[in-house]
N, C-alpha and C positions, 0 to 999 in steps of 0.2 A: 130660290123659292118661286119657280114660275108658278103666273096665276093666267095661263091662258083660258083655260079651262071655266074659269070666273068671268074674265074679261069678254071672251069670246063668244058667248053661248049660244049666240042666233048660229052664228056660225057653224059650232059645234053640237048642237044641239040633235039633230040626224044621225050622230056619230058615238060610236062608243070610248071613251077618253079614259086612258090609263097610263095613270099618277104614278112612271115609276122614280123612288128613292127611298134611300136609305130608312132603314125602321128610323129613329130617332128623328130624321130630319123630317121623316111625314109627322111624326108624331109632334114633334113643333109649328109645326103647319099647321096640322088640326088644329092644335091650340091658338094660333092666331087666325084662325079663320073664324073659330068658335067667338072668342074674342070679338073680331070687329061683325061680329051681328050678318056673317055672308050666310047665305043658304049654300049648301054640298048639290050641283047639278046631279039628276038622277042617274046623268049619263054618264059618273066619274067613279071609275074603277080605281081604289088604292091597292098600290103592288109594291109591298113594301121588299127591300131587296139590297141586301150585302153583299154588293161586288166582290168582295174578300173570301167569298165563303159561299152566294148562290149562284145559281146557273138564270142568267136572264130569261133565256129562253122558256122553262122547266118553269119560273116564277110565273112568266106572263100566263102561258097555256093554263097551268094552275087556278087562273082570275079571271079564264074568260074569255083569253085574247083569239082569234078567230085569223090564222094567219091567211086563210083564203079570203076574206075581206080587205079590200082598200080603203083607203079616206076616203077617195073617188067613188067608191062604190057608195057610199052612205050618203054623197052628195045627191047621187040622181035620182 
């Protein structure tokens, strides 16, 4: 249950951030994020995603993900 995303935000904040895991285990997440009173950064994409069964890549592009951007790139 990373929370870099929360933890990090100065950081990450310039950057588009995509939450990917399991449907059920985001879905626990939400609920303990709801719970402890955190605010969802604007910049965090949920890509929910059964390894068993989706295609990560197919997920990501699906949400957003921009593979011609780097992390690097949203730094400068």
């Amino acid at each position: 249950l990373d929370t870099a995303a929360f933890r990090e935000k100065k950081l990450l904040s310039p950057c588009k951030v995509f939450e990917v895991d399991h449907p059920l285990t985001q879905e626990d997440k939400k609920a303990r994020i709801q719970r402890a009173g955190w605010d969802i950064p604007q910049n965090l994409t949920w890509v929910p995603v059964d390894f068993t069964q989706d295609a990560l890549e197919e997920k990501l592009l699906a949400s957003g993900f921009d593979q011609t951007v780097s992390f690097f790139h949203g730094l400068a």
